[in-house]
MITI-733692 format. One record per residue (C-alpha): residue in one letter; y, x, z. Coordinates in nm, 4 decimals, always signed. Each point is the difference from the previous one (the first is absolute). Example, Ala and Ser with C-alpha at 12.3 -4.5 7.8 and 13.67 -1.06 7.14 Angstrom:
<rs>
R, residu, north, east, up
R, A, -0.4500, +1.2300, +0.7800
R, S, +0.3440, +0.1370, -0.0660
</rs>
This chain:
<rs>
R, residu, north, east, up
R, X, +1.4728, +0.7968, -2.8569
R, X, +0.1683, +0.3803, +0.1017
R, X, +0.1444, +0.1484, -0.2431
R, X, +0.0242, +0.3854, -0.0064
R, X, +0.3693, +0.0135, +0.0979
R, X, -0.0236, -0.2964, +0.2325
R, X, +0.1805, +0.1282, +0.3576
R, X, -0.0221, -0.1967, +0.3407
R, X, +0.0945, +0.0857, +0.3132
R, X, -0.3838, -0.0457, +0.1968
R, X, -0.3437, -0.0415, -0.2035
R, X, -0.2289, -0.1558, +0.2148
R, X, -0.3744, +0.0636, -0.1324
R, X, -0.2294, -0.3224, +0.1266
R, X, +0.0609, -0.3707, +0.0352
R, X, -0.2013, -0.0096, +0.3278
R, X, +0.2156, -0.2021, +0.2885
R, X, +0.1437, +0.3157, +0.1240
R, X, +0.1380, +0.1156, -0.3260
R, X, +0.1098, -0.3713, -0.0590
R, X, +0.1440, +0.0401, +0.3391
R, X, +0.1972, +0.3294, -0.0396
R, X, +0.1167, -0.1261, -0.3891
R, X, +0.2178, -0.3462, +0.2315
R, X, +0.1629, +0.2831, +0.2698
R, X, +0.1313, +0.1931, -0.2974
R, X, +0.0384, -0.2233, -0.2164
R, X, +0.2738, -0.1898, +0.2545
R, X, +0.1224, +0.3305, +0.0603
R, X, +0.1543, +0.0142, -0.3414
R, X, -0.2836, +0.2745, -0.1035
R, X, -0.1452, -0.0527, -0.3500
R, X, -0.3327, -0.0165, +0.0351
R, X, -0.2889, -0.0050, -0.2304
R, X, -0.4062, -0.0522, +0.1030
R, X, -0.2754, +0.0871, -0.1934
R, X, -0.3502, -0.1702, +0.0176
R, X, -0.3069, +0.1021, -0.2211
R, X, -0.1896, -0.3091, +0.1097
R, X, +0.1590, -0.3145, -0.2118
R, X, +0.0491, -0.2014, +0.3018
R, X, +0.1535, +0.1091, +0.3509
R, X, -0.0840, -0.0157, +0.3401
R, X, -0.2732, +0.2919, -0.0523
R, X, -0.3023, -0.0677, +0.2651
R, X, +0.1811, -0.3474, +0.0813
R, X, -0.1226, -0.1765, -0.2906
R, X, -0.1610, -0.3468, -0.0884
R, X, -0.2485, -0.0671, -0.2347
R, X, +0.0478, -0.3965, -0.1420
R, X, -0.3670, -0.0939, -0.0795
R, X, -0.0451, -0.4380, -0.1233
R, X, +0.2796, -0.0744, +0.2090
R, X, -0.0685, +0.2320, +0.3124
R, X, +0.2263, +0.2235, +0.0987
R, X, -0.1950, +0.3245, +0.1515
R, X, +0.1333, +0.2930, +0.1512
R, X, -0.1993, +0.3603, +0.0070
R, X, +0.0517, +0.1163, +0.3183
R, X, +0.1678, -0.2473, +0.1992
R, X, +0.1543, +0.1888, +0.2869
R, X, +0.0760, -0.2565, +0.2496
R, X, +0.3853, -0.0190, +0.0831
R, X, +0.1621, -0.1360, +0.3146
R, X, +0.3143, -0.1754, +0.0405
R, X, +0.1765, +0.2574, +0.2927
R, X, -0.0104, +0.2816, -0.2958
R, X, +0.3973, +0.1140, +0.0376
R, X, -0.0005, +0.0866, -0.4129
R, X, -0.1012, -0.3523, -0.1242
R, X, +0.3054, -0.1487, +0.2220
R, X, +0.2389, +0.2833, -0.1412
R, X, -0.0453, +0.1439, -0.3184
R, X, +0.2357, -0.1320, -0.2723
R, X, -0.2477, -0.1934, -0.2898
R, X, -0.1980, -0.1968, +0.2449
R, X, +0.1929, -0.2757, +0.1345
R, X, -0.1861, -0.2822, -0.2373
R, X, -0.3525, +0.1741, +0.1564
R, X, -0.1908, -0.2622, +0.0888
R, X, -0.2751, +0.0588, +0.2938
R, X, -0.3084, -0.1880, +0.0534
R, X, -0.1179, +0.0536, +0.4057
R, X, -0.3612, -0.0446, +0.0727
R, X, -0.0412, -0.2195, +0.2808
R, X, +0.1195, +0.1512, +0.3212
R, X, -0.2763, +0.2224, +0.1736
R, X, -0.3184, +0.0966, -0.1375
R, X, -0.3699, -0.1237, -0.0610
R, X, -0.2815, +0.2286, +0.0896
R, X, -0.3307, -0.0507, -0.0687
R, X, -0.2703, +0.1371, +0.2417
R, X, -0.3553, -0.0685, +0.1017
R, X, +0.0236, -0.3085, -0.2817
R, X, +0.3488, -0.2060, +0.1297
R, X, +0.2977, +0.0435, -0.0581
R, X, +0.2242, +0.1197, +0.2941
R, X, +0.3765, -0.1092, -0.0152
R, X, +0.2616, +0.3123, +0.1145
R, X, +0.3046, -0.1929, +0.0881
R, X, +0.3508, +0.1281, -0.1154
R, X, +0.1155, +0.3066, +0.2032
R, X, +0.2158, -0.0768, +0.3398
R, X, +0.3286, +0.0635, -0.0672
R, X, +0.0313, -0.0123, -0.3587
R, X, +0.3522, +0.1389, -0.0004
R, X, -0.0710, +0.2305, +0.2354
R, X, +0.0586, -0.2381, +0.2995
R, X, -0.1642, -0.1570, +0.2870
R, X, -0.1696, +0.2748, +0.1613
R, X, -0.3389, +0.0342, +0.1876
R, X, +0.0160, -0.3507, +0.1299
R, X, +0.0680, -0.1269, -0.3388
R, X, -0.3026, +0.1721, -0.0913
R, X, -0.2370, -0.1228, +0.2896
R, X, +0.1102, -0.3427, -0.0947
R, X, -0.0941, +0.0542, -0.3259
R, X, -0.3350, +0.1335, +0.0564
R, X, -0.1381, -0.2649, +0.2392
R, X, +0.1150, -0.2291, -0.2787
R, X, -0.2451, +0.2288, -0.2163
R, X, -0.2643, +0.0232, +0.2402
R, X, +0.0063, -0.3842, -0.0150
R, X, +0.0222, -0.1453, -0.3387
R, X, -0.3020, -0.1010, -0.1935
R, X, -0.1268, +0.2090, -0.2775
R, X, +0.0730, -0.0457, -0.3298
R, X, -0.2767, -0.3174, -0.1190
R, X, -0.2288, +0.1736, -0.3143
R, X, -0.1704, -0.2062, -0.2475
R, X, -0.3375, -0.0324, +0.0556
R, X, -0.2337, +0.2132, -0.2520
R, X, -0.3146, +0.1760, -0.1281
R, X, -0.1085, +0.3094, -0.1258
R, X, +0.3374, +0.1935, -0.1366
R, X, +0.0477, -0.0567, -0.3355
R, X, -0.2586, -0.3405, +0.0144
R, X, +0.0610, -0.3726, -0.0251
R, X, +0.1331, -0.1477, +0.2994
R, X, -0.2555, -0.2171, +0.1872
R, X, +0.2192, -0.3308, -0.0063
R, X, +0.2208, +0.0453, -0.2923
R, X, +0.1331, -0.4054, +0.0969
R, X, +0.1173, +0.1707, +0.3287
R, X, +0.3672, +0.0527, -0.0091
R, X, +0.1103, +0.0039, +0.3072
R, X, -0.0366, +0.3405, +0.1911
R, X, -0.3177, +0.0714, +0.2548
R, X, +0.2215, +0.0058, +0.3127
R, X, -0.0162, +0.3994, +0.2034
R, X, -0.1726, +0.0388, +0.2882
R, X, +0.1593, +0.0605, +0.3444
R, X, +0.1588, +0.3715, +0.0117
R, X, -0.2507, +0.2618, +0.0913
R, X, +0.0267, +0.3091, +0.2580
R, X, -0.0703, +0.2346, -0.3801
R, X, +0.3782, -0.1454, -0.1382
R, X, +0.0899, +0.3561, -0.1695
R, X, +0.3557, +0.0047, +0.1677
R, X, -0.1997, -0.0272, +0.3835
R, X, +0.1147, -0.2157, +0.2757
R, X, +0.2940, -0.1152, +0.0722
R, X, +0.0979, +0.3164, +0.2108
R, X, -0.0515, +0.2094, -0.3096
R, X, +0.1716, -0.2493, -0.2062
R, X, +0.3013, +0.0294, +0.2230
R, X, +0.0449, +0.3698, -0.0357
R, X, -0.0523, -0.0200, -0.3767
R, X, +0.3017, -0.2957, +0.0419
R, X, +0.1558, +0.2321, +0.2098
R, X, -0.0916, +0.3115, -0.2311
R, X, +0.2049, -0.1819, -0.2945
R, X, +0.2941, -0.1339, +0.1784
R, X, +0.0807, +0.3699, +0.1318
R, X, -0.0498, +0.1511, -0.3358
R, X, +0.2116, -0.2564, -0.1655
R, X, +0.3112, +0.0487, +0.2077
R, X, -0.0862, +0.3721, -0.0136
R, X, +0.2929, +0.2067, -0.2123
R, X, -0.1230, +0.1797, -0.2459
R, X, +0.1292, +0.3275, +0.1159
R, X, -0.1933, -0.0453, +0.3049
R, X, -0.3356, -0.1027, -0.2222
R, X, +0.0748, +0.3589, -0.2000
R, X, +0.0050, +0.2200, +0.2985
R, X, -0.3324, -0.0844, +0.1514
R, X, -0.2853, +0.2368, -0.0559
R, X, -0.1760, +0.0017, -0.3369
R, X, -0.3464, -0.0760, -0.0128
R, X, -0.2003, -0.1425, -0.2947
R, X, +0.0194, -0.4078, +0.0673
R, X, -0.3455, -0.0383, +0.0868
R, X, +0.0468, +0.2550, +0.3333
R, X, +0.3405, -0.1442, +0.0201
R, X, -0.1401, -0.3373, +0.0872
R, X, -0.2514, +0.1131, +0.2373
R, X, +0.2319, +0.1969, +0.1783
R, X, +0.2249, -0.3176, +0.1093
R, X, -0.2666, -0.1213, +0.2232
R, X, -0.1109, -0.3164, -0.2050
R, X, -0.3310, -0.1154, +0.0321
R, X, -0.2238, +0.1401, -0.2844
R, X, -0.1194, -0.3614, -0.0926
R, X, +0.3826, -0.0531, -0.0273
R, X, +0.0871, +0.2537, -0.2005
R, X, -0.3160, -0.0629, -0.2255
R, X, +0.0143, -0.3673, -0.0498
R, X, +0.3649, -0.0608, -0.0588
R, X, +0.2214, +0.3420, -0.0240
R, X, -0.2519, +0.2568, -0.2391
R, X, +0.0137, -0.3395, -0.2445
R, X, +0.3074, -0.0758, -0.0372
R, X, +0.1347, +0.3573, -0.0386
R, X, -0.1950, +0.0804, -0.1987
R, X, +0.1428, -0.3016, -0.2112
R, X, +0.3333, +0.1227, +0.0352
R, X, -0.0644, +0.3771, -0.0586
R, X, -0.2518, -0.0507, -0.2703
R, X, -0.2174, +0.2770, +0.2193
R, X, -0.3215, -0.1119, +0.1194
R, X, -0.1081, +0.2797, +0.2166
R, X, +0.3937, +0.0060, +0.1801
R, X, +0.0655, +0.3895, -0.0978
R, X, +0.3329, -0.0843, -0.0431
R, X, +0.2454, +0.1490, +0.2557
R, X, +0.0413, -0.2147, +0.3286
R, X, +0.4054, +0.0031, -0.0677
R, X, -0.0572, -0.1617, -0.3399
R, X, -0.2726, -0.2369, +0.1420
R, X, +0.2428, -0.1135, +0.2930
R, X, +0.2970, -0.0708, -0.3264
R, X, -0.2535, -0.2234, -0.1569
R, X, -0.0869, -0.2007, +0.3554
R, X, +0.3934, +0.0229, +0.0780
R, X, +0.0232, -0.1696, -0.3380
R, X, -0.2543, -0.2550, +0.0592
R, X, +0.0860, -0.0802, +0.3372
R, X, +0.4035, -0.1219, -0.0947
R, X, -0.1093, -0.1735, -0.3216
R, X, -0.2126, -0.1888, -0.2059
R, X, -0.2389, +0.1318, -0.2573
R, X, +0.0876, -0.1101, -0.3379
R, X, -0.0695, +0.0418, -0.3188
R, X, +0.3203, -0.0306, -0.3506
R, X, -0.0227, -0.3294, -0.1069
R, X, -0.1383, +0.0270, -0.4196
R, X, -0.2199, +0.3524, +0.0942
R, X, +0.1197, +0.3143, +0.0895
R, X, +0.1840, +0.0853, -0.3082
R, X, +0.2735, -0.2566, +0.0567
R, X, +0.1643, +0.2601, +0.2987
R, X, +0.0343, +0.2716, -0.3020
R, X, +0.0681, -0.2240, -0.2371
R, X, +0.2965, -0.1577, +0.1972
R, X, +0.1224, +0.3539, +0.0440
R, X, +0.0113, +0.0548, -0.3548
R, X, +0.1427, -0.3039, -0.1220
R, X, +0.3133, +0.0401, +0.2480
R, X, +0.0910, +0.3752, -0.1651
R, X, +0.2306, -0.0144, -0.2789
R, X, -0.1338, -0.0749, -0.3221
R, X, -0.1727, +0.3013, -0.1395
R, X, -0.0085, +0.2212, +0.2707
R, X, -0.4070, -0.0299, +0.0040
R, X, -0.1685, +0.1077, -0.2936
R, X, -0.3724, -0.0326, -0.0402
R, X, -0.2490, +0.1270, -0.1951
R, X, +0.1521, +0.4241, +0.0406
R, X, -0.2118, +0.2687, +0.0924
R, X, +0.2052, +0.2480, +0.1181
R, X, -0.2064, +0.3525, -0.0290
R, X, +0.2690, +0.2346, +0.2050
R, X, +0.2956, +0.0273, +0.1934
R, X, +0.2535, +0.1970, +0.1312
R, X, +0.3020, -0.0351, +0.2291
R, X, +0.1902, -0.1032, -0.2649
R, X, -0.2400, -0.1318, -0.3114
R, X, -0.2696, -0.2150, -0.0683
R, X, -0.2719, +0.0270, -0.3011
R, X, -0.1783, -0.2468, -0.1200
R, X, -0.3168, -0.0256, -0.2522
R, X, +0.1707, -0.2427, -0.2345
R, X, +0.3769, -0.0668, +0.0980
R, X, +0.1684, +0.3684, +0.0043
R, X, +0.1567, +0.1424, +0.3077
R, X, +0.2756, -0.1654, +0.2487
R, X, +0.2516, +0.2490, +0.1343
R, X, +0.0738, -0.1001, +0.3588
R, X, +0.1820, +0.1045, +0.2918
R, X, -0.3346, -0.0859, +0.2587
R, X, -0.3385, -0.1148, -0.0504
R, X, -0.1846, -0.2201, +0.2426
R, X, -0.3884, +0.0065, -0.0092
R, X, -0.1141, -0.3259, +0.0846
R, X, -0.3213, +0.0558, -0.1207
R, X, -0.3911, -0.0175, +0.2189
R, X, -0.0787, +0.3509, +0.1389
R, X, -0.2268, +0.1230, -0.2685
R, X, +0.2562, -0.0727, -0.3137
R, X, +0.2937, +0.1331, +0.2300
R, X, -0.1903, +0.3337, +0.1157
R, X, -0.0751, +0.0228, -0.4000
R, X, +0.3441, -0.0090, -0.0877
R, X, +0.0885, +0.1971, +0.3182
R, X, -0.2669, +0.2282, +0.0777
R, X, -0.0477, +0.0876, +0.3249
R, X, +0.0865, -0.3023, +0.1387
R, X, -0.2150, -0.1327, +0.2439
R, X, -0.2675, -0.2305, -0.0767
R, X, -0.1977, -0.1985, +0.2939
R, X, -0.3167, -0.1473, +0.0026
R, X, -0.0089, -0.3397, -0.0935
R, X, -0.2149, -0.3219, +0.1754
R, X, -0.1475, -0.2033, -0.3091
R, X, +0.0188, -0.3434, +0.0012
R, X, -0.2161, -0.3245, -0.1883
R, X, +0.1538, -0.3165, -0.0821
R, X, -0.2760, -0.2711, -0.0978
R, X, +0.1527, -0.3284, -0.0853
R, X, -0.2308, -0.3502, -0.0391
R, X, +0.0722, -0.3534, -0.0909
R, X, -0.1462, -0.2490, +0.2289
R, X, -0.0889, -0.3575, +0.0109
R, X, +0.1787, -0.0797, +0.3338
R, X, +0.1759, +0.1738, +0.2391
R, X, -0.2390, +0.1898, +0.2402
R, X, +0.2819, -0.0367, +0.3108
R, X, +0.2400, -0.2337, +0.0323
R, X, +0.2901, +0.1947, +0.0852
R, X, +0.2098, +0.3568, -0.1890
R, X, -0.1876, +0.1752, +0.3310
R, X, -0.0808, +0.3935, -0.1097
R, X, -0.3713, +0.0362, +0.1034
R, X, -0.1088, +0.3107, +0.1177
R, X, -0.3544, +0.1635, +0.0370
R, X, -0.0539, +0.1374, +0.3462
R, X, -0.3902, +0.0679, -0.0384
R, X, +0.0057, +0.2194, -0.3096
R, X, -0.3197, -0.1277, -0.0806
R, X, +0.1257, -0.0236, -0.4140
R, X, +0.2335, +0.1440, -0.2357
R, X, +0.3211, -0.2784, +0.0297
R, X, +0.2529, +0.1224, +0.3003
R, X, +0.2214, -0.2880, -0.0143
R, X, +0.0183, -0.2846, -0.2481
R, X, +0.2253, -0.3116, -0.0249
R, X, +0.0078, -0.3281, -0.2244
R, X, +0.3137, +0.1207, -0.1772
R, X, +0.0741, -0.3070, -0.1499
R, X, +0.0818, -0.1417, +0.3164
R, X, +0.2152, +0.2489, +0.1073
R, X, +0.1465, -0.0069, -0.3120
R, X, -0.0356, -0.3144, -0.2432
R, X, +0.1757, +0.1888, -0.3464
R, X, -0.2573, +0.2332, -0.0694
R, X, -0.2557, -0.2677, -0.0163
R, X, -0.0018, -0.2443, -0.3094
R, X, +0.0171, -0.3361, +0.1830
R, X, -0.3049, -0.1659, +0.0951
R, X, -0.1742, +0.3430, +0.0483
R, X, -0.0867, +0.2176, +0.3109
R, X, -0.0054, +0.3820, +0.0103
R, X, -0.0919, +0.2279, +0.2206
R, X, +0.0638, +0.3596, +0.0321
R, X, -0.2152, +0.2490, +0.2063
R, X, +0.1117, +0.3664, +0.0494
R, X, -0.3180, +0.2937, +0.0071
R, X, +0.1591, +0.2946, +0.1836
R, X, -0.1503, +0.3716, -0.0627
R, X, -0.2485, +0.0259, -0.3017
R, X, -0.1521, -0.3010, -0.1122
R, X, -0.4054, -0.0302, +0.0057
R, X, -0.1522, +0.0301, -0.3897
R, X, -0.0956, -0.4026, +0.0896
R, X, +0.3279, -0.1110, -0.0072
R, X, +0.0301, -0.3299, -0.0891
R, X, -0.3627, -0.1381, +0.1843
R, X, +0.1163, +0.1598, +0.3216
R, X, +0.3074, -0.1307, +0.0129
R, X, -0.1134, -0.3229, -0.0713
R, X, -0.2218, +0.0035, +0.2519
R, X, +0.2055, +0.1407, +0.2678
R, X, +0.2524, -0.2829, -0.1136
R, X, -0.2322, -0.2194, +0.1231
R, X, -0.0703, +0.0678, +0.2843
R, X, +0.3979, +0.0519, +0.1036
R, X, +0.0763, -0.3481, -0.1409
R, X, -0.3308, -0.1173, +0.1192
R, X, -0.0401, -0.2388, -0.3675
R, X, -0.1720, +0.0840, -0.3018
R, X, +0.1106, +0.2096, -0.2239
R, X, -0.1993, -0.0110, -0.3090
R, X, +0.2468, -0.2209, -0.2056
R, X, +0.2354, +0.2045, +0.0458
R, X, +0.1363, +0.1446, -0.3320
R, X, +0.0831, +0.3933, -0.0045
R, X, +0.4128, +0.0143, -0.1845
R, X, +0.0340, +0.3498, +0.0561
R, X, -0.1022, +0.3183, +0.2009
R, X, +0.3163, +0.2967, +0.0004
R, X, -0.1579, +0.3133, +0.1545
R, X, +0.2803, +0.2613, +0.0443
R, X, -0.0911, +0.3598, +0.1107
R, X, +0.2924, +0.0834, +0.1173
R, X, +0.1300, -0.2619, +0.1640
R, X, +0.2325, +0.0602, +0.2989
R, X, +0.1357, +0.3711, +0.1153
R, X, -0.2584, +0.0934, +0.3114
R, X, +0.2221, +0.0866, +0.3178
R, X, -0.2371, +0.2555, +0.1854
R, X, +0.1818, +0.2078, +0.3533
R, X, +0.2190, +0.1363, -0.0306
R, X, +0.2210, -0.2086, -0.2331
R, X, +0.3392, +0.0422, -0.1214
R, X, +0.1453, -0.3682, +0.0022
R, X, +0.3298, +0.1597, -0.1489
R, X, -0.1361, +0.2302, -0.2576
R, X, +0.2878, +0.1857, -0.1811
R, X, +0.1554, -0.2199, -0.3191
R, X, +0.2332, +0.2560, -0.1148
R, X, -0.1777, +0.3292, -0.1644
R, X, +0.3223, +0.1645, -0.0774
R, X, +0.3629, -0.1305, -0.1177
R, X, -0.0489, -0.2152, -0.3187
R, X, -0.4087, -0.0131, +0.0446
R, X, -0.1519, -0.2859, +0.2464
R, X, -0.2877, -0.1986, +0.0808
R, X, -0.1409, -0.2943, +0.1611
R, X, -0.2694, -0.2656, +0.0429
R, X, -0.2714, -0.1045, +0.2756
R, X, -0.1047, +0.3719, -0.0581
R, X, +0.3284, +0.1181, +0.1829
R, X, +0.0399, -0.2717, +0.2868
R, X, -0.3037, -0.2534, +0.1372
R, X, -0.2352, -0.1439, -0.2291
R, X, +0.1378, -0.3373, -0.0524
R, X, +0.2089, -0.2067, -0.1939
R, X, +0.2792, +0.0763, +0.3275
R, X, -0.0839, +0.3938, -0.0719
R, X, +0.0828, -0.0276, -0.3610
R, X, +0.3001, -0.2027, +0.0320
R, X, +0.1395, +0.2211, +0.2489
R, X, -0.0792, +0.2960, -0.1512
R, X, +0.2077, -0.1357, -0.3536
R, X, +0.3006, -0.0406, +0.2748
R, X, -0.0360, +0.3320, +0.1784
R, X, -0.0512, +0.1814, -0.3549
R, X, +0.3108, -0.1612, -0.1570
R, X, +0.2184, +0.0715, +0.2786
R, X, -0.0661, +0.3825, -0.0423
R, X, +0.0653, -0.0096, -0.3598
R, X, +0.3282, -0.2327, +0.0702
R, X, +0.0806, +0.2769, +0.2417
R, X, -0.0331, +0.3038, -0.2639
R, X, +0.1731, -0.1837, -0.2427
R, X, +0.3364, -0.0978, +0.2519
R, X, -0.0336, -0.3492, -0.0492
R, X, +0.0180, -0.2329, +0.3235
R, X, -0.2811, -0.2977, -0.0268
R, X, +0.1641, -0.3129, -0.0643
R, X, +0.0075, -0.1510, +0.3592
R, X, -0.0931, +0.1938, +0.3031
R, X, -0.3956, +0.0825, +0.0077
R, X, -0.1110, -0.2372, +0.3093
R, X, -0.2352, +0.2862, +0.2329
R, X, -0.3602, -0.1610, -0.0840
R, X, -0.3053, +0.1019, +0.2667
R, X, -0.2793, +0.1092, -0.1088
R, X, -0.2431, -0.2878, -0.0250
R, X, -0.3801, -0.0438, -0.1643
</rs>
């Protein structure tokens, strides 16, 4: 624990990914560092609760595999990442509508790339659903096991025809091999009239893009800026979505495990600080030549007041065991009808098989905005009729309701909010950058740098230039 006299060069208050992240660039620097965490565990909102063998996260913000940070930030090279299968499910009008990978994955192969793609679309069969009753009911042939075959592709396919499919192909491809310095110079709008405004179809735009931002961006009305909303389809469009292999606390607790022993210190409530001390409610005071607040919004604005503090987009997390996999494949299945609570849900232990005890199934579904006061019977009833099986064996592990989940990104947004305050006083976190796991890392970098900079220390290798991603 601090001791009153105790002197370091940088205290870094929170054990979120971007203070983790800041702690490695000084830390290699040659900068004593210390971090401070009132929670007894770290990672902050990225945290997994272990429930008979399950391993469930609380929020479960969906990563992607083109994020710059996870690539480059020191800590993370034994990260393991899980993709869900390439492309996306969408359930509409009761089927499920496959949304192939985007054209041009790497930001490649251009608009013909993308009408090939398409008419391969427009062409494939829908997903097969089991066949069913009443959601939540027996089914009517419980021998059956082998899936009621679709029916031919209809004219009401949420993504349109095969022209609209090709400039949604097309859409994606450009956007991919977009740079982002292009992506942050176009007009802001909120995402919703950003969309519209690019000519897509409304069907389009409704059945494929409103879903699956609103996955990524946690924001189920889109009134997140259009720049930030064009980061997280940039994103998606050059990777895969994924998901830490273990839960979401294995990224911070990676991060921690790489700093030097007993540079994170749990358990400390730190009550004020300065430029150049900390006080905490049990520990004494560090003296310091910088402090780094690493902390959410509200707990950094109460150390710091004055500091801005956005409004946030709450987020529901209800996890269930199951008797048998609902799909057959790690596809992320997303809601395009809004008829129920569940956005987007997946059967997690496909995607990944270690936070399922073997033998057993789970599936987690994500309830974006406020959750209805029928919570559990509406969800398992709208799970039903998105798998299209019956749900009422399933067996309810856990349901993590956060209120303030994820940083809302209204116009206009600052994507570079400023990290350092003054010389010796910083901060950073999703808060300060974009509201994702890439925001937070970044920020960490971008906030250490400045205090590496007051201090006169050069980082320990040359900081790569990083864009700006979701």
């Amino acid at each position: 624990m601090p001791e009153p006299a105790h002197h370091v060069d940088v205290v870094i208050v929170g054990a979120g990914v971007a203070g983790l992240s800041a702690a490695h660039r000084l830390t290699s620097a040659g900068v004593t560092t210390t971090v401070l965490e009132a929670a007894p565990y770290v990672g902050g909102r990225m945290s997994t609760e272990k429930v008979d063998g399950f391993r469930l996260d609380r929020i479960g913000q969906l990563l992607t595999t083109s994020y710059p940070e996870l690539r480059h930030t020191p800590g993370l090279d034994a990260l393991v990442l899980r993709p869900f299968s390439p492309g996306l499910l969408v359930h509409s009008a009761g089927r499920h509508h496959r949304a192939a990978e985007p054209a041009g994955g790497k930001g490649a192969g251009g608009a013909r790339g993308a009408l090939t793609a398409a008419r391969a679309l427009a062409s494939a069969p829908r997903v097969p659903r089991p066949s069913r009753g009443a959601p939540g009911s027996p089914p009517r042939n419980p021998s059956r096991t082998t899936p009621r075959p679709s029916r031919p592709p209809s004219r009401s396919a949420p993504l349109g025809g095969a022209l609209d499919q090709a400039r949604l192909a097309a859409a994606l491809a450009r956007i991919a091999a977009t740079p982002v310095r292009r992506l942050l110079a176009r007009p802001e709008l909120p995402a919703a009239a950003g969309l519209s405004a690019r000519g897509l179809p409304a069907r389009t735009i409704d059945g494929f893009l409103r879903p699956l931002l609103s996955a990524l961006l946690c924001d189920p009305d889109l009134t997140t800026s259009s720049r930030c909303a064009d980061l997280a389809l940039h994103a998606f469009a050059r990777g895969r979505l994924c998901l830490p292999e273990g839960g979401a606390d294995a990224l911070p607790e990676l991060l921690a495990a790489a700093l030097p022993p007993g540079t994170v210190r749990t358990g400390v409530r730190v009550t004020s600080v300065s430029a150049n001390r900390v006080s905490t409610a049990e520990h004494g005071e560090l003296s310091c030549g910088g402090v780094l607040l690493a902390t959410d919004a509200h707990a950094a604005a109460e150390l710091l007041p004055g500091l801005r503090v956005p409004s946030f987009h709450p987020v529901t997390v209800v996890h269930h065991a199951v008797p048998e996999p609902p799909l057959a494949e790690p596809a992320l299945l997303l809601d395009a009808d809004r008829r129920g609570p569940v956005a987007h849900t997946a059967v997690v232990s496909l995607v990944d098989p270690t936070r399922a005890p073997e033998g057993r199934t789970l599936v987690s579904s994500t309830v974006l905005g406020q959750p209805p006061d029928d919570l559990e019977d509406t969800v398992l009833a709208h799970l039903a009729e998105l798998y299209g099986t019956p749900t009422d064996r399933w067996e309810l592990l856990a349901v993590h309701h956060t209120r303030e989940a994820v940083p809302a990104m209204p116009p206009p947004h600052d994507l570079r909010r400023p990290v350092r305050l003054l010389a010796g006083l910083y901060v950073c976190g999703d808060h300060r950058d974009t509201s994702t796991v890439q925001g937070a890392l970044h920020s960490g970098r971008r906030a250490a740098q400045a205090a590496l900079a007051d201090l006169g220390v050069e980082p320990a290798c040359t900081e790569e230039v990083l864009p700006a991603a979701a």
